[in-house]
ROGU-815785 format. One record per residue (C-alpha): x, y, z. Coordinates in Angstrom, 3 decimals, padded with zeros to 6 digits, always signed. Example, Ala and Ser with C-alpha at 12.3 -4.5 7.8 and 13.67 -1.06 7.14 Angstrom:
<sites>
c1, c2, c3
+012.300, -004.500, +007.800 .
+013.670, -001.060, +007.140 .
</sites>
This chain:
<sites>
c1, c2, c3
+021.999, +016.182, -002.426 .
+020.439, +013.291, -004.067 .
+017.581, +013.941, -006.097 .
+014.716, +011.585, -005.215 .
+011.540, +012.783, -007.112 .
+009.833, +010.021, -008.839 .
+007.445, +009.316, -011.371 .
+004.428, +006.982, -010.415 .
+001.710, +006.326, -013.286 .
+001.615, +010.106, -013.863 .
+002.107, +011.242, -010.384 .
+005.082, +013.677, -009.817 .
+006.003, +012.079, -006.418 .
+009.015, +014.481, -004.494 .
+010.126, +011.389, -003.449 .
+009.278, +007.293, -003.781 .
+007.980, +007.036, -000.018 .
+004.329, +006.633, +000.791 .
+002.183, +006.344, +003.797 .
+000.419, +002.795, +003.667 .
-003.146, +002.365, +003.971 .
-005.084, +001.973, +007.382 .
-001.447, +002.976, +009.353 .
-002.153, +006.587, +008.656 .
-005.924, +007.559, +009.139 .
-006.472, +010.157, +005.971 .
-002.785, +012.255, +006.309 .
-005.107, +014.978, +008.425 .
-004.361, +013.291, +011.688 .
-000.435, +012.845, +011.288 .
-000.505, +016.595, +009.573 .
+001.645, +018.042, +012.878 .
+003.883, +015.288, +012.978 .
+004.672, +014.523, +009.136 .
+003.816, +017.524, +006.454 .
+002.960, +016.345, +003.122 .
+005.998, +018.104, +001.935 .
+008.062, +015.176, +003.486 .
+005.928, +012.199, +001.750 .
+005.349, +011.408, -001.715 .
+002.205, +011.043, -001.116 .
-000.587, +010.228, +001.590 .
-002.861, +007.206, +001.049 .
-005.781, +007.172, +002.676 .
-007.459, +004.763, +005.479 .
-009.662, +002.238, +002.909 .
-013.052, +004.148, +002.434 .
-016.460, +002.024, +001.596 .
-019.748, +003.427, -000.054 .
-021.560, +003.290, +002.986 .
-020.375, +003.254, +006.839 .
-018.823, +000.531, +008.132 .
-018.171, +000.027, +012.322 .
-015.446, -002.137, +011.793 .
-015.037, -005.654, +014.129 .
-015.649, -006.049, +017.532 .
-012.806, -005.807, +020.215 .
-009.808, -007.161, +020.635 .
-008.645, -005.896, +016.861 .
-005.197, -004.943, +017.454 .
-002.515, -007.506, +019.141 .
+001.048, -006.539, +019.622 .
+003.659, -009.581, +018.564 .
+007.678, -010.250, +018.906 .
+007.805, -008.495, +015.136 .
+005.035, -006.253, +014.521 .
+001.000, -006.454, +014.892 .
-001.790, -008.584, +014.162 .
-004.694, -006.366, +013.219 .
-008.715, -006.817, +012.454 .
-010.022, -003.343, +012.176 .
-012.345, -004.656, +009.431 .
-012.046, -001.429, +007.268 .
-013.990, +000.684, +009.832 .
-014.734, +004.309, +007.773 .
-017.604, +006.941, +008.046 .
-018.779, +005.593, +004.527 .
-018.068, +008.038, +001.035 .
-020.075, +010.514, +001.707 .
-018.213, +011.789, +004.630 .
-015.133, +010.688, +003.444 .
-015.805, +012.981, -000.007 .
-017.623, +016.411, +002.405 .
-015.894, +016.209, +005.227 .
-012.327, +014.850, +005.532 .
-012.104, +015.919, +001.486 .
-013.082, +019.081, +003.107 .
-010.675, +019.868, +005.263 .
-007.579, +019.014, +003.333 .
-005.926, +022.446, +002.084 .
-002.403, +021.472, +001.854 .
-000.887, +022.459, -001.528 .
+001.999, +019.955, -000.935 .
-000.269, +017.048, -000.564 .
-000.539, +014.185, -003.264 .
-003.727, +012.657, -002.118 .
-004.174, +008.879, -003.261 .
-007.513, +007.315, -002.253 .
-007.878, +003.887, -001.105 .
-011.457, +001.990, -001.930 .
-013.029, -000.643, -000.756 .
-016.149, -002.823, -001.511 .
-018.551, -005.451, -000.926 .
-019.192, -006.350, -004.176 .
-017.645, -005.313, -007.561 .
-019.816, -002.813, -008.332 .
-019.295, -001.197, -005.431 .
-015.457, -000.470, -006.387 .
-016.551, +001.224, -009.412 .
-019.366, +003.407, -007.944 .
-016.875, +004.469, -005.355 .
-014.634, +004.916, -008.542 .
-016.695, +007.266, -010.375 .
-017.749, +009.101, -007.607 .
-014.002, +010.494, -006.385 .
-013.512, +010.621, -010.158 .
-015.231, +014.311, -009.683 .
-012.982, +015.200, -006.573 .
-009.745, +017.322, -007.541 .
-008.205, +017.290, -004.527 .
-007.533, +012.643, -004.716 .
-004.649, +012.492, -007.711 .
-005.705, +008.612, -007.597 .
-006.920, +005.847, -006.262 .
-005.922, +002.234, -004.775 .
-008.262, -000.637, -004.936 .
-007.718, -002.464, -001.787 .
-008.359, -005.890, -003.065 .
-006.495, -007.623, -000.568 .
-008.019, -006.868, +003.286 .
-007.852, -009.816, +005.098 .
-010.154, -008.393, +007.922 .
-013.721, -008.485, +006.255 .
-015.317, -011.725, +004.801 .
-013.873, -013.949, +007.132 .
-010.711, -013.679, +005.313 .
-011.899, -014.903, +002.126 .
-010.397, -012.613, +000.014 .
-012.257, -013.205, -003.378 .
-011.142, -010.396, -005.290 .
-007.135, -010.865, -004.708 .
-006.644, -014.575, -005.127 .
-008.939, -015.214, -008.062 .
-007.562, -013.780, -010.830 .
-010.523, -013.815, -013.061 .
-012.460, -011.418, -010.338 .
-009.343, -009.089, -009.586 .
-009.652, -008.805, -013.507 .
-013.484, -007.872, -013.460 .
-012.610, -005.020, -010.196 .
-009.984, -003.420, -012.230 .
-011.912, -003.001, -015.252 .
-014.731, -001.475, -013.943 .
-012.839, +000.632, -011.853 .
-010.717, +001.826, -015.095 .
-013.399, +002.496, -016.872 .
-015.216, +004.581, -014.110 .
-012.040, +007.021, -013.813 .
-009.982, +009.140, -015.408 .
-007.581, +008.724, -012.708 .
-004.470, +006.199, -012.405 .
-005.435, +003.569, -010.340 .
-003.203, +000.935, -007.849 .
-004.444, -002.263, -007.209 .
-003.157, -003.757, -003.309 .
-002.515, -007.172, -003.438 .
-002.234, -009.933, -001.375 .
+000.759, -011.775, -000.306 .
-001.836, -014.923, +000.741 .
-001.762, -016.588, -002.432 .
+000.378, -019.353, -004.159 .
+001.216, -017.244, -007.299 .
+000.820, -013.601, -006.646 .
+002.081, -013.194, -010.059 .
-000.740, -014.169, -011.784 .
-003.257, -011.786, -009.697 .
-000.896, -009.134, -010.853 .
-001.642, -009.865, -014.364 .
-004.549, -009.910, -014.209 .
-004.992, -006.730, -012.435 .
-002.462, -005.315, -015.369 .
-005.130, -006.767, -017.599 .
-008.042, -005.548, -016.043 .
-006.156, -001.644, -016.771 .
-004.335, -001.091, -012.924 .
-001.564, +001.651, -013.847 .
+000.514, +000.222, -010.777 .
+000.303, -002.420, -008.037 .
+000.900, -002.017, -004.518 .
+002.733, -005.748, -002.680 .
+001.787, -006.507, -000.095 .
-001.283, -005.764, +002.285 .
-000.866, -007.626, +005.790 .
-000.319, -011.720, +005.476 .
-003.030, -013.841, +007.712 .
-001.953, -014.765, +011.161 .
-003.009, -015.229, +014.821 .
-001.983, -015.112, +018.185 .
-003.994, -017.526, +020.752 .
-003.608, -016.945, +025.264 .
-003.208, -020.597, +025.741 .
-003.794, -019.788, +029.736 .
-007.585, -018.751, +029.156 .
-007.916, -020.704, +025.606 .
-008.955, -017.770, +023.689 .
-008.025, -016.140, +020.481 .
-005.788, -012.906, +020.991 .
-008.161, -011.341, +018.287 .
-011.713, -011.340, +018.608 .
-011.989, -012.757, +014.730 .
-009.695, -015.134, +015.924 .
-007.429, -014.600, +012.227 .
-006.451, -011.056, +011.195 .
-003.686, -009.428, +008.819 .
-000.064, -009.795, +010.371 .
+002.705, -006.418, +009.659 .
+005.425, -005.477, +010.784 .
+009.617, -005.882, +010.095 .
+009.210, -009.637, +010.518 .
+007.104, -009.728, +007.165 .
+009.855, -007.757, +004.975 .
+011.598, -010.635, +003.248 .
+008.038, -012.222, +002.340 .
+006.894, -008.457, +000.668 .
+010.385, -008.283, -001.232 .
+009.748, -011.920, -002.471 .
+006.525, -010.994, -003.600 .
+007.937, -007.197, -005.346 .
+010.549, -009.397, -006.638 .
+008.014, -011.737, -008.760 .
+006.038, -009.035, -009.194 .
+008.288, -006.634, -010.951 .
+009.334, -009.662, -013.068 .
+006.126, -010.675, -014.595 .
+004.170, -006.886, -015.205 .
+004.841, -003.690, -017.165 .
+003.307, -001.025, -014.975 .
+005.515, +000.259, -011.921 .
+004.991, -001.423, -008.789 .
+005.013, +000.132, -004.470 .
+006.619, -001.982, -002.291 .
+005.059, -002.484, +000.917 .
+005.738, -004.654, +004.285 .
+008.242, -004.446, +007.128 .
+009.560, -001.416, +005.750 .
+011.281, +000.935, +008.488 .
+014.481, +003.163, +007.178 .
+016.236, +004.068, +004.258 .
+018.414, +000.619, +004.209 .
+014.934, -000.991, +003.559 .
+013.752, +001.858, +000.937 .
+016.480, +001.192, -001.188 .
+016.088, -002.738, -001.327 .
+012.648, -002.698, -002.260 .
+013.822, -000.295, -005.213 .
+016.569, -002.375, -006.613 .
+014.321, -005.546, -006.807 .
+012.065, -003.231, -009.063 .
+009.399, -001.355, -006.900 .
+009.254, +002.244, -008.205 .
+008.315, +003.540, -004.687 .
+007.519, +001.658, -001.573 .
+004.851, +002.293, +001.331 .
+005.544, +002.784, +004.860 .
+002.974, +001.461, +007.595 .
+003.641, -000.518, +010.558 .
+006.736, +001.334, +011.290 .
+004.425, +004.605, +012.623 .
+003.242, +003.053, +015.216 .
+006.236, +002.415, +017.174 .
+007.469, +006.190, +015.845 .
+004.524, +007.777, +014.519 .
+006.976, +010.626, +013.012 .
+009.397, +008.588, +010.889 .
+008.098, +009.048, +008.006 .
+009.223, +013.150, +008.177 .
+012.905, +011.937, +008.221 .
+012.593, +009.012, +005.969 .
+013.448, +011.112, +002.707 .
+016.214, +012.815, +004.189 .
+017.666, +009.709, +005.534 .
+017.349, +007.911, +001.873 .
+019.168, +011.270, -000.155 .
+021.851, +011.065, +003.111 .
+022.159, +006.719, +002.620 .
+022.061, +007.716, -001.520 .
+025.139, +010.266, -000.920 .
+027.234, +008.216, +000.674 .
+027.577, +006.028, -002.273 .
+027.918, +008.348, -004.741 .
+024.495, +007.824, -006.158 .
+022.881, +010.838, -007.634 .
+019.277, +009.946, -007.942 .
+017.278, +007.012, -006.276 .
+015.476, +006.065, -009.527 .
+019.266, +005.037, -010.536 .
+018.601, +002.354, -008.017 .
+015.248, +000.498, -009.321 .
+015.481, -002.757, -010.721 .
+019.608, -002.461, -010.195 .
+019.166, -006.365, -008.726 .
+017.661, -007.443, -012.359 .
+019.847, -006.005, -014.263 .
+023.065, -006.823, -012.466 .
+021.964, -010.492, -012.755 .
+021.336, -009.990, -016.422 .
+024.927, -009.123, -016.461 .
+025.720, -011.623, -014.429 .
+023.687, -014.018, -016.862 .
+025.425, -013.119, -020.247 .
+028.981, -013.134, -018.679 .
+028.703, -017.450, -017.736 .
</sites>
């Protein structure tokens, strides 16, 4: 059987599959339906210093490929996120990465410091890129001089490795991911959700009440592998893959354009318990062509066109 533990920034990951952010509340909801044991790790639903109620209604709008969303980051705020949900996980087999939020830059780094304290989160991503708050202005992941600023104040408020989420909405994503490397991220997570809308031309009114929210879903895969792609080209530090992923067959292509491990998120809606098969479905794929580990597949598309390269 293939062996598919990975290393992420420090993290001893069983295997390179995640749960993505917002898709799978805090792990403690799914708990029946996917154990820890089957993940690499959980990521938790974006958490903010103080409450937030989210946007109004309609937020979530099915299309012919995935979802629009516009949740807005709705979360109980830090406190409850760190006494109560914190709490209640007791799972040995978890890997526990927090996702953060915030208003302003400070606010990244006081959230920072303050899981910094919390054994049971092994790290943290810096959502950077949430189309859903701000009117979609998204400040901190397509100027790279203020994704730098984020990231260094969150590095130097923990001790832990921290992701930053980018954003696929930009005209040179690799240049927010160096500046995030810059700034001190030990990994990047590409993409978060891409902007779209949906519109009932009957009644002349926008399908989400914010009228523009964050697009998912299988029809957004070759724009996330794009994105990996230049990513992985330009930085040093490993990056997740994320967007339109859904099986192994899609696992495996994010890894050989250079993503370490990949995130899973859209996909759980339509079968909230794939992601308890996923792993065995990758070793089974891995297997079948002879392949004994899946870190023997990361960056495999690089260097085969290196190859390729110094044989013309």
């Amino acid at each position: 059987m293939s062996d598919l533990s990975t290393r992420l920034a420090g993290l001893a990951l069983r295997n390179p599959i995640l749960s993505a952010s917002g898709t799978f509340g805090h792990g403690l909801e799914m708990a029946q339906l996917v154990p820890a044991r089957a993940l690499g790790a959980w990521v938790s639903k974006t958490v903010t210093l103080t409450p937030r109620p989210g946007n109004p209604m309609p937020r979530i709008q099915e299309t012919e490929a995935g979802f629009l969303n516009s949740i807005g980051l709705e979360n109980r705020g830090l406190d409850a996120y760190i006494n109560e949900t914190l709490a209640s996980v007791c799972d040995p087999d978890a890997v526990l990465i927090a996702n953060i939020g915030g208003h302003t830059e400070e606010e990244f780094a006081i959230a920072a410091a303050r899981l910094d304290d919390c054994p049971k989160v092994q790290a943290l991503e810096v959502n950077l890129s949430c189309p859903n708050v701000d009117g979609g202005r998204l400040p901190y992941s397509t100027e790279p001089a203020t994704a730098e600023r984020v990231m260094a104040g969150v590095r130097a408020a923990t001790t832990k490795p921290v992701f930053a989420k980018l954003s696929g909405n930009v005209t040179r994503i690799e240049d927010i991911a160096l500046a995030a490397e810059a700034g001190g991220a030990d990994g990047l997570t590409v993409i978060n959700t891409l902007l779209g809308m949906g519109v009932d031309w009957r009644r002349g009114e926008p399908q989400l009440a914010t009228v523009v929210g964050g697009y998912s879903g299988v029809a957004i895969k070759p724009i996330a592998m794009r994105c990996a792609w230049q990513v992985c080209q330009a930085v040093k530090i490993p990056v997740i893959g994320c967007g339109g992923i859904r099986n192994a067959e899609d696992v495996l292509e994010f890894l050989a354009v250079g993503c370490t491990a990949v995130q899973v998120g859209t996909a759980s809606f339509s079968d909230p318990a794939c992601l308890a098969t996923l792993a065995q479905e990758l070793s089974a794929c891995l297997d079948e062509e002879g392949i004994a580990t899946s870190a023997e597949v990361s960056g495999r598309l690089a260097r085969n066109l290196q190859c390729e390269a110094g044989n013309l």
